[in-house]
N, C-alpha and C positions, 0 to 999 in steps of 0.2 A: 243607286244613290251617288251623288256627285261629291266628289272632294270637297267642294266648299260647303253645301249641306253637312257633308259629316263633319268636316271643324266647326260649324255652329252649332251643330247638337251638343259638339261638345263642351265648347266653350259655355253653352245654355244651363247642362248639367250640371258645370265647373260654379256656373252662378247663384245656380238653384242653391243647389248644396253650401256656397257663399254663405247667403240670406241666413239658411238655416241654423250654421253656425254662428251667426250674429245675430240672431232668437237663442239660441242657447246661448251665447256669454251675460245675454240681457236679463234673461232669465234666471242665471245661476245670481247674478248680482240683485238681481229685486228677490233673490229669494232668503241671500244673506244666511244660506246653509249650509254648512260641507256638506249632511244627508243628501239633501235636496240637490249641489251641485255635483255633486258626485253621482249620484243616479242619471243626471240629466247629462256627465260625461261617458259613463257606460252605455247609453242609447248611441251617442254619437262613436263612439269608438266601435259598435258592431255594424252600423250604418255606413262608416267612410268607408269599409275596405271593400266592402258590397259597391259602391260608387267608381271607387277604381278602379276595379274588376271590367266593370260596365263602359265607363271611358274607356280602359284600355283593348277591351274588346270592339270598341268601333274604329276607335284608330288601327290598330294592326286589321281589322277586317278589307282598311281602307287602301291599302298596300301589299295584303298578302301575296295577292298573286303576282307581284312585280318582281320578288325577289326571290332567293332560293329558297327552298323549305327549311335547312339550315339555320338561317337566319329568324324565321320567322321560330322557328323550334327555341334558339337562342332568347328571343322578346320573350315568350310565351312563360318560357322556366326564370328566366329574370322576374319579369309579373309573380309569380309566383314566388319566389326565394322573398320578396319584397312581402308579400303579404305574411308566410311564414313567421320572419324576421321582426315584424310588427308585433305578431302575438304574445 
């Protein structure tokens, strides 16, 4: 897969996901619930980091081997400390 394919995948993902959270703000507002927008931020909170996970695994896939393992060991546990840190 070529670098510029994997920045459009990602960039595509980045969009998808976009949308989605602007169906969920539209929706938490026509629903005029805490219940309801609350539930509907609990979806999106298990969903994003699954999303980041995914981005951030094509991009480091995109570059691994250019650089020392080191580094990449470095991305990989930052990704990580990041999602941790979120929960």
């Amino acid at each position: 897969m070529s670098e510029a394919s994997r920045v459009t995948l990602m960039a595509g993902i980045r969009v998808v996901v976009g949308c989605a959270n602007l169906l969920a703000a539209y929706l938490m507002y026509r629903s005029m619930s805490t219940r309801t927008s609350t539930a509907i931020n609990g979806v999106l909170g298990a969903v994003l980091p699954i999303v980041f996970v995914i981005v951030m695994t094509i991009g480091i896939s995109g570059f691994a081997s250019k650089i020392p393992v080191y580094k990449v060991l470095l991305l990989v546990s930052g990704a990580a400390m990041i999602l941790v840190g979120s929960r």
